[in-house]
C-alpha positions as CSV (number, residue, x, y, z in Angstrom):
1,X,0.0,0.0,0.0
2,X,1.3,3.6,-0.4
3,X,0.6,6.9,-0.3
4,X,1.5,9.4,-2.9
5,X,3.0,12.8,-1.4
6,X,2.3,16.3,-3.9
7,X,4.9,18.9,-4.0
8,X,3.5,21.7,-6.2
9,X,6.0,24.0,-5.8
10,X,8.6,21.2,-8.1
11,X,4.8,19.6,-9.7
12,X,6.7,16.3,-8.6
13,X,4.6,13.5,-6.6
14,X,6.2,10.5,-4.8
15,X,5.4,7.5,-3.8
16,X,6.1,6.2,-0.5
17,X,5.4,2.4,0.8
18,X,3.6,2.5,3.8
19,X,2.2,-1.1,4.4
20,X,2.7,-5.1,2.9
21,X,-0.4,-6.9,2.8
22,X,-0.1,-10.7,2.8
23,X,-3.4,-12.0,1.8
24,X,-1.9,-15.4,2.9
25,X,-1.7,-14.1,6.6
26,X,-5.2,-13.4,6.5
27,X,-6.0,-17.4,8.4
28,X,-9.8,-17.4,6.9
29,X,-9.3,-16.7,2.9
30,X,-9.1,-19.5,0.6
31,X,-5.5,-19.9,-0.3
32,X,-5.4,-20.8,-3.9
33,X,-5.8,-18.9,-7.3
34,X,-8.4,-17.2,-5.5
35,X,-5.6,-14.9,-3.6
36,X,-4.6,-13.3,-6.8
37,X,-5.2,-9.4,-6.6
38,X,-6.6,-8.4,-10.1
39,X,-7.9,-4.9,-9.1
40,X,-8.2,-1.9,-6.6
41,X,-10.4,0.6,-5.8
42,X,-10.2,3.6,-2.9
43,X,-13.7,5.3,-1.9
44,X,-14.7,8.4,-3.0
45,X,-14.5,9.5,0.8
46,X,-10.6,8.1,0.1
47,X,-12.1,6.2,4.1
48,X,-11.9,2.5,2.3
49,X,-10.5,0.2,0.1
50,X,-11.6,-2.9,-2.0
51,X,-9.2,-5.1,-3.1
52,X,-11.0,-7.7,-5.9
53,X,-9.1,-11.1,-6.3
54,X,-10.1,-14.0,-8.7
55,X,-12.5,-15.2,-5.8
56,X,-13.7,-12.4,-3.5
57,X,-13.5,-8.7,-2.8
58,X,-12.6,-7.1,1.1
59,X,-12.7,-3.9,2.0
60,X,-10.1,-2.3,4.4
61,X,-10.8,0.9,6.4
62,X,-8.0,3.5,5.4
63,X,-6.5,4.9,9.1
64,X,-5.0,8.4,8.9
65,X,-1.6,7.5,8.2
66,X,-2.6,5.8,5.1
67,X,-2.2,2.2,6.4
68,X,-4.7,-0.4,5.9
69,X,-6.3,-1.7,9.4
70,X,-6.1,-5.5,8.7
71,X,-7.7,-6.7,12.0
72,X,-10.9,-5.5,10.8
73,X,-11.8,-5.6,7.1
74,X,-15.1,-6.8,5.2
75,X,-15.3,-10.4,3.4
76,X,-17.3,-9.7,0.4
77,X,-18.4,-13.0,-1.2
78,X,-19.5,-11.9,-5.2
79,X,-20.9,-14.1,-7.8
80,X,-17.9,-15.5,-8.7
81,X,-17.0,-14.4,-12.8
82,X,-14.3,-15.6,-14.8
83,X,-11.2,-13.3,-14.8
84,X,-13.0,-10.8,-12.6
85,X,-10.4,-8.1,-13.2
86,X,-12.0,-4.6,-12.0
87,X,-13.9,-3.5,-9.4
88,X,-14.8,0.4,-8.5
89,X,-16.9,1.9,-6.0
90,X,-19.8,4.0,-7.0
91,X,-20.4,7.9,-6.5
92,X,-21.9,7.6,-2.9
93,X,-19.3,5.0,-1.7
94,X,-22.0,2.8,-1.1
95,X,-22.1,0.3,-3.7
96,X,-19.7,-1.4,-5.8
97,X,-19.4,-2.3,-9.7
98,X,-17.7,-5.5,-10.7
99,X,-16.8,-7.0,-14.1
100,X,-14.7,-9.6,-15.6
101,X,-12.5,-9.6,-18.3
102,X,-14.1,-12.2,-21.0
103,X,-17.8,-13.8,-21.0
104,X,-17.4,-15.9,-23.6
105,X,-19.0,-14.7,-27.1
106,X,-21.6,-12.9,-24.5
107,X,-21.7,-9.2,-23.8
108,X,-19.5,-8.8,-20.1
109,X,-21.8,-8.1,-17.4
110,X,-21.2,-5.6,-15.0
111,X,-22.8,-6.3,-11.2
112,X,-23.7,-3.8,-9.0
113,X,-23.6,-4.8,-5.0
114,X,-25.0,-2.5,-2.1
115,X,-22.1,-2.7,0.6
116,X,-24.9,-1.0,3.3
């Protein structure tokens, strides 16, 4: 995880590492395929983060210092797509939009989840 720090003055940004996250270490996820991160998203509020993985989505409550707090997050079992590859809250930070990257000859659906 890191947190990108704007110095307008030079109109240079950097990028500092501020946390490791080891889905692995997380005792109750699958461990398989499944743990493979395919996308991110941060809430509109900038207060959350979803990560999406082949299997499932969490969300992490951002703290202050722009670390993740990983002895609380939210399990967020999806209807499980093939290549699910992007995820991105709505406007409200409510509800989430998830898609995958192939459906076959079929149009790719897009699902919409309330997270309230």
């Amino acid at each position: 995880i890191s947190h990108i720090s704007h110095d307008y003055s030079h109109k240079s940004e950097t990028l500092n590492l501020t946390q490791k996250l080891d889905l692995k270490s997380l005792s109750e996820l699958p461990s398989s395929r499944e743990n493979m991160v395919t996308s991110i998203d941060i809430s509109p509020k900038g207060d959350r983060l979803t990560l999406l993985t082949y299997g499932y989505a969490l969300e992490f409550q951002i703290n202050n210092d722009y670390t993740l707090d990983l002895s609380s997050y939210t399990y967020i079992d999806l209807f499980n797509l093939p290549q699910q590859e992007s995820i991105t809250y709505g406007n409200n930070g409510d509800e989430i939009f998830y898609s995958t990257e192939t459906h076959g000859n079929l149009k790719t659906p897009i699902y919409r989840l309330n997270l309230l």
